[in-house]
C-alpha positions as CSV (number, residue, x, y, z in Angstrom):
1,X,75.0,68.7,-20.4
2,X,77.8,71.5,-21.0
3,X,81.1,70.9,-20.0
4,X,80.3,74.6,-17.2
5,X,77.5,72.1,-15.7
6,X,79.0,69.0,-15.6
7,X,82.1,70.0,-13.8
8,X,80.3,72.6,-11.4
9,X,80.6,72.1,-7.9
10,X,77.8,71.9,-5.8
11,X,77.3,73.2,-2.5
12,X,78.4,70.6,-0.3
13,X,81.7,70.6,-2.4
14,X,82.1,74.3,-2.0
15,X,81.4,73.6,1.3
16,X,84.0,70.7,1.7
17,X,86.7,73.0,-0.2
18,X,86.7,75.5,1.8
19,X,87.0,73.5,4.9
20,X,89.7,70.9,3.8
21,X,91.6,74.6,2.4
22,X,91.4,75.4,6.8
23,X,92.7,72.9,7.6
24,X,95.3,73.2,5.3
25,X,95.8,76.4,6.4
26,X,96.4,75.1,10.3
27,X,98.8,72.9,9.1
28,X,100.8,75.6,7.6
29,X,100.3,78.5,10.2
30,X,100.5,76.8,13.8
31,X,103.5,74.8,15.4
32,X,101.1,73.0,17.4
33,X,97.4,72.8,16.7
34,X,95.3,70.3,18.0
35,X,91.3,68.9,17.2
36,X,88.6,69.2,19.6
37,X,86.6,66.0,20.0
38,X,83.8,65.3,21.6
39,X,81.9,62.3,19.6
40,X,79.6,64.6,18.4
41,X,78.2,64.8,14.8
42,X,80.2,68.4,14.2
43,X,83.3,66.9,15.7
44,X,83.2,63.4,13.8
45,X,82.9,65.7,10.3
46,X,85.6,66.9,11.4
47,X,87.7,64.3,11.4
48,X,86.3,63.1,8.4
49,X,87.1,66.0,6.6
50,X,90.7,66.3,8.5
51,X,90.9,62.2,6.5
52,X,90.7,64.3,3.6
53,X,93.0,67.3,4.0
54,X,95.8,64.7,5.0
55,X,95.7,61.2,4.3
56,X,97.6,59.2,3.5
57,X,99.7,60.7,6.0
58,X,98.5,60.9,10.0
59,X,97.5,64.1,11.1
60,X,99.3,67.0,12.1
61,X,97.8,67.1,15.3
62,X,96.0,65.2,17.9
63,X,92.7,64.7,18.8
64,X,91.8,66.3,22.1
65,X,88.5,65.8,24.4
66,X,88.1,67.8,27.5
67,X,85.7,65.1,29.2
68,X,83.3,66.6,32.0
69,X,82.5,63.4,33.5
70,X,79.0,64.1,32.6
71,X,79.2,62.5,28.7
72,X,76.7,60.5,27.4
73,X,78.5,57.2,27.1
74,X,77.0,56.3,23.5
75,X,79.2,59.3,22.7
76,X,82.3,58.2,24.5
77,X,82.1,55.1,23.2
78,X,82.0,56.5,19.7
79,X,84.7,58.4,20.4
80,X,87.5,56.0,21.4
81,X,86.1,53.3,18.5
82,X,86.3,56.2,16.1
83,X,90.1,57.1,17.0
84,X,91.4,53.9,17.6
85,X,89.7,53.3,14.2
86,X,91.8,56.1,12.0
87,X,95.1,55.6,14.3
88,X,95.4,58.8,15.4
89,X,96.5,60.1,19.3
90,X,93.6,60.9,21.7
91,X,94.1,63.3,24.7
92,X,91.8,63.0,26.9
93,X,91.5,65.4,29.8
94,X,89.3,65.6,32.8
95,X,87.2,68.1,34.4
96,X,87.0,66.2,37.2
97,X,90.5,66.2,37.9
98,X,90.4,69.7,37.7
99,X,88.0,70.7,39.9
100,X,90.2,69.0,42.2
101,X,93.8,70.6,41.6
102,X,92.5,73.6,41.6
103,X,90.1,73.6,44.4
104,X,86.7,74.7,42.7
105,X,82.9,74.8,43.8
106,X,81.0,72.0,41.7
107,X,77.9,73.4,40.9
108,X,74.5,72.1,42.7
109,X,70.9,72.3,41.4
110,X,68.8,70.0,39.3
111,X,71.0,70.6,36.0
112,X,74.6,70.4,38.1
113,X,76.6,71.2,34.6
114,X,80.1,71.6,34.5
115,X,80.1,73.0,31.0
116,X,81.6,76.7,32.8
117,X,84.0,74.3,34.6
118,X,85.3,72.9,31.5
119,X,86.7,76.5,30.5
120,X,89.3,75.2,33.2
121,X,90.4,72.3,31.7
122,X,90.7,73.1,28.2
123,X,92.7,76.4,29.2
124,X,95.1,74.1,31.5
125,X,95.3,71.4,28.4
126,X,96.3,74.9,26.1
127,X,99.2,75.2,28.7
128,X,100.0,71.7,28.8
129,X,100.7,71.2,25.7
130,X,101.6,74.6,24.2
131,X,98.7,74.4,22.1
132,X,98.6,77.2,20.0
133,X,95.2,76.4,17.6
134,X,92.6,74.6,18.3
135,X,89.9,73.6,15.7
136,X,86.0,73.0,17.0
137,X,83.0,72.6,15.0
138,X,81.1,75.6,16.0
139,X,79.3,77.1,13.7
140,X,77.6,79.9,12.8
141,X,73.8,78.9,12.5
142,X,73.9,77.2,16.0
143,X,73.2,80.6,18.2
144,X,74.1,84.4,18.2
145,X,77.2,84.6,19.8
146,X,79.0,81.8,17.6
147,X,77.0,84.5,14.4
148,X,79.8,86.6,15.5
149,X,82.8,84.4,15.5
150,X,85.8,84.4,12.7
151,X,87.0,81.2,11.3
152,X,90.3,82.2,12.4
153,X,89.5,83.7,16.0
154,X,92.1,85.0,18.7
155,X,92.4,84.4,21.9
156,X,94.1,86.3,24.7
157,X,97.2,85.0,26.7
158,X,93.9,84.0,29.7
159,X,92.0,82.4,26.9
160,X,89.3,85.4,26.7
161,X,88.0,86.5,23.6
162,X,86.7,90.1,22.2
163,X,83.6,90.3,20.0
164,X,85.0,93.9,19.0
165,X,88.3,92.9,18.1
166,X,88.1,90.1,15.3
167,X,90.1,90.3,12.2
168,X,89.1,90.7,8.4
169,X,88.9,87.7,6.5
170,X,88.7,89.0,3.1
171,X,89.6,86.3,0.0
172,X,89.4,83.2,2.0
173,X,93.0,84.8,3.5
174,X,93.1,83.8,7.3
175,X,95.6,85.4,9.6
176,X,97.1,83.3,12.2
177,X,99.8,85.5,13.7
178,X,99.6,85.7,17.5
179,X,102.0,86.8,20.2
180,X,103.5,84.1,23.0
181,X,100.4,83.3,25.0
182,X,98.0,84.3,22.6
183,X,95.7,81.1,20.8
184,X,93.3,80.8,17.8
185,X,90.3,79.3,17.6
186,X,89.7,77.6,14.2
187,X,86.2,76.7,12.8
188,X,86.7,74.5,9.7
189,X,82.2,74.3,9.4
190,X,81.4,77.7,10.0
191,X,79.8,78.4,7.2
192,X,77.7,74.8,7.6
193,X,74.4,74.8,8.6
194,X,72.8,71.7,10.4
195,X,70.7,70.8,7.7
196,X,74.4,71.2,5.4
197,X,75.7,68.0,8.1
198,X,73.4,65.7,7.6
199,X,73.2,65.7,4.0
200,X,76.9,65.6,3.7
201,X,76.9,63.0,6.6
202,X,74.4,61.1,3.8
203,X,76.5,61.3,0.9
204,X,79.6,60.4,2.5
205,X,78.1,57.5,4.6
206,X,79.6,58.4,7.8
207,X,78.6,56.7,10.8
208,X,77.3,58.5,13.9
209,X,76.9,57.7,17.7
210,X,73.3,55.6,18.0
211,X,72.0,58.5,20.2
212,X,71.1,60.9,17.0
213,X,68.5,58.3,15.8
214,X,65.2,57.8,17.6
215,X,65.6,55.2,20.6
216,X,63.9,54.6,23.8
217,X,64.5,56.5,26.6
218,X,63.9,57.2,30.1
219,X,63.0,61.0,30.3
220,X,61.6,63.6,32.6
221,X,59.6,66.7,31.0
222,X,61.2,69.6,32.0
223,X,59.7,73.2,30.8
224,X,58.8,71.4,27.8
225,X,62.1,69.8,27.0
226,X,63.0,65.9,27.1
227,X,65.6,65.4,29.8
228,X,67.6,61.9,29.9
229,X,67.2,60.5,33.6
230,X,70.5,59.8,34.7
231,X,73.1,59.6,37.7
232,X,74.2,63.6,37.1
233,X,70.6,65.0,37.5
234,X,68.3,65.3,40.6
235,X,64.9,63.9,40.5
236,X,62.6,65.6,42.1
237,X,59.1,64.1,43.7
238,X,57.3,66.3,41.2
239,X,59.1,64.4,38.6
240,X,57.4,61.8,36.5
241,X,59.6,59.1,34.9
242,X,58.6,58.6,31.4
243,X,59.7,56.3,28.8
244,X,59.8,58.2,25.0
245,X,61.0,57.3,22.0
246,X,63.5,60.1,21.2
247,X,66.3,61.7,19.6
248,X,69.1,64.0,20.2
249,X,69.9,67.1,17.6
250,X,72.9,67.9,19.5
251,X,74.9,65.9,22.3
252,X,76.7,68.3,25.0
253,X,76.4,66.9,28.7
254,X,73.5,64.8,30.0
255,X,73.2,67.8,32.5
256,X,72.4,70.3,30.1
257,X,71.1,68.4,26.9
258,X,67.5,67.9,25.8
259,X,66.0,65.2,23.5
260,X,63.5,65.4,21.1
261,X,60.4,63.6,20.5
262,X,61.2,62.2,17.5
263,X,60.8,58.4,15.7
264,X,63.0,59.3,12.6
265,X,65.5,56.0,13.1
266,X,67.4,57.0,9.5
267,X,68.9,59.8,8.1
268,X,66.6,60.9,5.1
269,X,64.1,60.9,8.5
270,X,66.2,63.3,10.1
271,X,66.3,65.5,7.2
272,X,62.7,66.5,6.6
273,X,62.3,66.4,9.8
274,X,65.5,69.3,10.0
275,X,63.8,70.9,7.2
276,X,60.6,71.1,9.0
277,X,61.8,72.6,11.9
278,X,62.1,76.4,12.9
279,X,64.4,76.1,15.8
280,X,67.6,75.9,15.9
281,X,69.4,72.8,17.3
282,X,70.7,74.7,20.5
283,X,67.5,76.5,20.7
284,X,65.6,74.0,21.0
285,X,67.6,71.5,23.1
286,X,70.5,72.7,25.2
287,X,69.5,73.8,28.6
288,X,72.7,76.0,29.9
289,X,71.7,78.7,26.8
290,X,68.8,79.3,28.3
291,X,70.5,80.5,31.2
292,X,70.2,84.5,30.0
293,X,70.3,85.7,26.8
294,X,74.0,86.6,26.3
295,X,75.0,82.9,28.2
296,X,77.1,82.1,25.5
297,X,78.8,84.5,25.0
298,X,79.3,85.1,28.5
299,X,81.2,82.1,28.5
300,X,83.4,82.4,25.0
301,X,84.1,85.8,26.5
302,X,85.8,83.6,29.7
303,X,87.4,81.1,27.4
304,X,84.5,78.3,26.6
305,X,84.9,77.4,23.0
């Protein structure tokens, strides 16, 4: 083996690089950034990557959640363990709480989401705390809108954001000047693809919420789609209760998030059956896209991250 091969990098650490380099970047450009978490596979890479950039020392920001009330509690669950675990500062902020300070309509239908309501919260926990980056794990391969998104993208002084207006990132050169008000959004795994997580989750052994391997549940079929019975959704007399073994690709709200048949209870499973697949995780499983076609964006438009 030449010396060229045996020290070439392959593409998970490219991929790795280039995110630990953002978050590096963060550090260096904002006064007060701060990490969305949600308990979600995107979100713990995150932090494991963040381990990375930074330790031994703590992180140069928090770890924020904007919690809609609606959660599935594996994922909660994961998410305090996972923080208290590392021994770094969770903020946790509610929706709920919300909805009642500032007087709003909770949505009513079968699939009551709050997912436009948390737009709300995370602008009010922006002002809070003078945040003035936060880093998600969005990425690009997940839907259209997200296609069109920087890695470095700024946000207006009411949280709203401009398809038309992004900046150049030429070099691997990210610009993070903003005026007072302004915010950037940061996504560290933009270039990732889903099928890029899970093998990286693989070869760095990091552990994950139970609900992404295959599990009993109690579902209703909805248009096709898997549908977790639970205290947040209306069953219907047309509904049949069904118990399936699945899984979940994603994990948003229990409102708004489908499972998939699936009986792939380790990770290689997940993989071929990833690589098998010709949907897209969102696509295929999150209800509140669906909505019309320019639903996401629609809301990042509004503030949603």
């Amino acid at each position: 083996m030449s010396n060229e091969a045996k020290y070439r990098l392959d593409y998970l650490d490219q991929l790795e690089s280039e995110s630990i380099h953002i978050f590096r970047e963060v550090a260096g450009q904002f006064e007060r950034p701060a990490l969305l978490f949600s308990g979600g596979k995107d979100s713990i890479t995150l932090v494991h990557l963040a381990l990375k950039a930074f330790r031994p020392g703590k992180f140069p920001f928090p770890l924020v959640h904007i919690d809609t009330g609606h959660n599935f509690p594996e994922a909660l669950t994961f998410r305090d363990e996972l923080a208290d675990r590392i021994g770094e500062k969770l903020i946790v902020r509610k929706v709920e709480d919300t909805i009642v300070k500032r007087q709003l309509t909770e949505p009513r239908g079968k699939f009551a989401s709050r997912n436009a309501l948390q737009t709300f919260t995370l602008l009010d926990t922006i002002e809070e705390f003078g945040f003035d980056a936060c880093i998600g794990g969005a990425r690009r391969d997940e839907e259209k809108a997200r296609a069109k998104e920087r890695i470095f993208s700024v946000r207006d002084e009411f949280g709203g954001w401009d398809p038309k207006r992004q900046r150049p990132e030429l070099w691997n050169i990210y610009n993070g000047r903003i005026r007072k008000g302004e915010n950037v959004r940061v996504f560290p795994i933009s270039n990732w693809t889903e099928l890029d997580i899970w093998n990286y989750i693989r070869r760095e052994n990091i552990a994950l919420p139970s609900i992404y391997f295959a599990h009993e549940r109690e579902v209703i079929d909805y248009e096709g789609q898997w549908v977790a019975v639970s205290p947040f959704i209306r069953l219907d007399a047309s509904d049949t209760v069904q118990r399936r073994k699945v899984r979940y690709r994603t994990v948003g709200d229990m409102t708004c998030t489908a499972a998939v048949e699936s009986s792939a209870s380790a990770i290689d499973d997940i993989i071929r059956e990833i690589t098998a697949t010709r949907t897209s995780e969102r696509g295929e499983t999150r209800i509140d896209d669906k909505v019309s076609e320019a639903a996401m964006e629609d809301r990042k438009k509004n503030g949603y991250f």
